[in-house]
C-alpha positions as CSV (number, residue, x, y, z in Angstrom):
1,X,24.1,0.9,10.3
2,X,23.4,4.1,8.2
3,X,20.1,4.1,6.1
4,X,20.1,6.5,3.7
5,X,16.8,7.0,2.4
6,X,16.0,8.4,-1.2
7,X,12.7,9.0,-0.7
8,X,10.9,11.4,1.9
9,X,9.2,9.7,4.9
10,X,5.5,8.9,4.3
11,X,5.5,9.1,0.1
12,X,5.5,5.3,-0.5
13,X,2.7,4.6,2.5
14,X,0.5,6.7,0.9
15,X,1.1,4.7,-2.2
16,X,0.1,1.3,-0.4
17,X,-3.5,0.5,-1.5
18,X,-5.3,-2.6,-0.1
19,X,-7.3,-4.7,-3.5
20,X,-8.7,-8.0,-3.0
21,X,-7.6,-8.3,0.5
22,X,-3.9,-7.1,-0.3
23,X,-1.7,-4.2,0.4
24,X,-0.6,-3.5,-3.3
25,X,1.3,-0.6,-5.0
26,X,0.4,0.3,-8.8
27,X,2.9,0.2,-11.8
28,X,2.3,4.0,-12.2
29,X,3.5,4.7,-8.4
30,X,6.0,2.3,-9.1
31,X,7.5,3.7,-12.3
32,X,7.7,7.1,-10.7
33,X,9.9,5.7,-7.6
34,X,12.7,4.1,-10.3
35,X,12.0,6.9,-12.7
36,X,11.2,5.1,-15.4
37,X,8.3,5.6,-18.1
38,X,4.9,3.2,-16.5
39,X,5.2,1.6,-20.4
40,X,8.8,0.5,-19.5
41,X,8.5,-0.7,-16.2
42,X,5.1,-2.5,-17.8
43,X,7.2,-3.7,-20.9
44,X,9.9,-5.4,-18.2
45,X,7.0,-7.5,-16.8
46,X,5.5,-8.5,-19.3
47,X,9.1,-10.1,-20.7
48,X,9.3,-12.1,-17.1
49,X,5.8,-13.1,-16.7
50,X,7.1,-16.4,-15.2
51,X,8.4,-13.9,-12.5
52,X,5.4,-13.2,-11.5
53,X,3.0,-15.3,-11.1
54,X,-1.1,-14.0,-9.2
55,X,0.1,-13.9,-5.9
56,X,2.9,-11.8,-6.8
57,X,1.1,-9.2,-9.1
58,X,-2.6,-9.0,-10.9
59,X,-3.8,-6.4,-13.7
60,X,-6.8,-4.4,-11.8
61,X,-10.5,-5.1,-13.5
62,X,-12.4,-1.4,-15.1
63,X,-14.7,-1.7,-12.3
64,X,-11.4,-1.9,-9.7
65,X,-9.6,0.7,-11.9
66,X,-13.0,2.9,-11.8
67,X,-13.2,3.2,-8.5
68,X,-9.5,3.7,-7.6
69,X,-9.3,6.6,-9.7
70,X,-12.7,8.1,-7.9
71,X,-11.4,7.6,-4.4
72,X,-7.3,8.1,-4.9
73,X,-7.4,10.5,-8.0
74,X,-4.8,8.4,-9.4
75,X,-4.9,10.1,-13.0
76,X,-4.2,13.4,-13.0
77,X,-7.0,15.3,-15.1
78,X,-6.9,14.6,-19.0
79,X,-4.7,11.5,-18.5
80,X,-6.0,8.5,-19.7
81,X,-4.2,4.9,-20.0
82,X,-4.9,2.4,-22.6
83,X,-4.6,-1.1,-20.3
84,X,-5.6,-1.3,-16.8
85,X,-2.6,-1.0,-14.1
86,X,-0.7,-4.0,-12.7
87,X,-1.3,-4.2,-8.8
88,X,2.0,-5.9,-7.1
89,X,1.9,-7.0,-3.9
90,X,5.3,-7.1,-1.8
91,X,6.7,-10.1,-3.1
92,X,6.2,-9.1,-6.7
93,X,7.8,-5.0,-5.2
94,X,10.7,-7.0,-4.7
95,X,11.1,-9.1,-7.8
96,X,11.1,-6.0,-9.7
97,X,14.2,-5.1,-8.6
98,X,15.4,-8.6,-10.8
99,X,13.6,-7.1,-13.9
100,X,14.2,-3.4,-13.6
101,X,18.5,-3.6,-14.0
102,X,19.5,-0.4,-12.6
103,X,21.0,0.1,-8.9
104,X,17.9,2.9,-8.4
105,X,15.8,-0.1,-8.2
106,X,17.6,-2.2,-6.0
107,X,17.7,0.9,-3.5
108,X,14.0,2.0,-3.9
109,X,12.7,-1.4,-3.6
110,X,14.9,-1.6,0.2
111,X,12.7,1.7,1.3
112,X,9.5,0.0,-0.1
113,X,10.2,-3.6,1.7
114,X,10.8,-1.3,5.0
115,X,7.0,0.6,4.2
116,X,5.7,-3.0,3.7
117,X,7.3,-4.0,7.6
118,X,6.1,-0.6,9.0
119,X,2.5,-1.4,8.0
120,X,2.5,-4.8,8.8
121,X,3.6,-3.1,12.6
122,X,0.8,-0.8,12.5
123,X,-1.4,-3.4,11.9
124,X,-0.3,-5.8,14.3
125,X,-0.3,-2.7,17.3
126,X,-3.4,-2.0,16.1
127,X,-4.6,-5.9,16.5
128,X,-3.3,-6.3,19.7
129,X,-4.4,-2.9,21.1
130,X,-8.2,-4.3,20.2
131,X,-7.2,-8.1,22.0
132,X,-6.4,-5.8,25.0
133,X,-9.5,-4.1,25.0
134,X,-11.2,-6.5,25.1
135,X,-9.7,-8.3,27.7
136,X,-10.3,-5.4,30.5
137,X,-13.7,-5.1,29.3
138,X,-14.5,-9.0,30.2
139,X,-12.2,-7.9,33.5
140,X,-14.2,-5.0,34.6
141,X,-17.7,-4.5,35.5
142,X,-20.6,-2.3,33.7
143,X,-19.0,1.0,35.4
144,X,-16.3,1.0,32.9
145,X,-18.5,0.1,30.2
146,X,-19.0,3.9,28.9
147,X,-15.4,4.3,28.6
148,X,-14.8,1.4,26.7
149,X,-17.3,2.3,24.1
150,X,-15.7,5.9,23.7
151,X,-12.3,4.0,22.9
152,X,-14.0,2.1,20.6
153,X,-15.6,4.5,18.8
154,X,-11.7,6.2,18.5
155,X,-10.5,3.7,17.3
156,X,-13.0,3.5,14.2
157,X,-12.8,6.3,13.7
158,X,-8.8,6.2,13.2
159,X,-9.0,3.8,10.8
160,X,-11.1,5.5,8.4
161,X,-9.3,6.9,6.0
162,X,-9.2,11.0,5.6
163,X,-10.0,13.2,3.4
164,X,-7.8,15.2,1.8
165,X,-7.8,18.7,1.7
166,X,-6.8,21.1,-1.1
167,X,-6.5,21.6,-5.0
């Protein structure tokens, strides 16, 4: 089966944010995937609103908004929105290919649902790899116990997230 992929490897991960204990993607990440304006894509929504109901897609408070734009710089300098972005989570990424008629759509929201599944996997690895842990550390006796706490302190550290470098 050939997957031909519109979008280079990596961009729509680092477009995943986790709000209110949810991996999310913003309307203005969103629009710029289908390549439409964030009004229109906003507009489409708004006109299905039974489509998509909390669980499916939420419009971030100020305070949540505030501090996404500290930490992510998702407004480039002298932008400036009137309304607060919508937050989707994956089942509202995929309704929007119902609202948003165009073929792009249906093909970028394939890509995003397989970013969604890759996370998920990295989360789960990441889950089990701790379970496993801590398993040989109840196995093995106070020898060990040194090296165990140098994995652990790895594996916080790998989950913080980095800074980036650069203009």
């Amino acid at each position: 089966m050939n997957h031909t992929h519109l979008l280079p490897s990596g961009r729509i991960e680092q477009n995943i944010f986790f709000i209110r204990g949810q991996k999310v993607m913003l309307d203005v990440h969103l629009a710029e995937l289908y390549r439409v304006e964030t009004k229109t894509l906003k507009r489409a929504v708004r006109r299905n609103q039974e489509r998509f109901p909390r669980d499916f897609m939420f419009e971030l408070t100020g305070q949540e908004y505030a501090a996404l734009r500290y930490h992510f710089g998702t407004l480039k300098r002298g932008e400036h929105t009137k309304y607060s972005p919508y937050a989707f989570t994956e089942q509202g990424v995929a309704m929007l290919s119902s609202v948003l008629h165009s073929s792009r759509a249906v093909r970028v929201n394939i890509e995003i649902m397989r970013a969604f599944v890759k996370l998920r996997e990295i989360l789960a690895t990441h889950k089990d790899l701790a379970r496993k842990l801590r398993q040989l550390e109840k196995k093995y006796d106070e020898q060990f116990r040194t090296v165990f706490g140098a994995i652990h302190q790895l594996m916080v550290n790998e989950e913080k997230p980095k800074r980036r470098i650069g203009f």
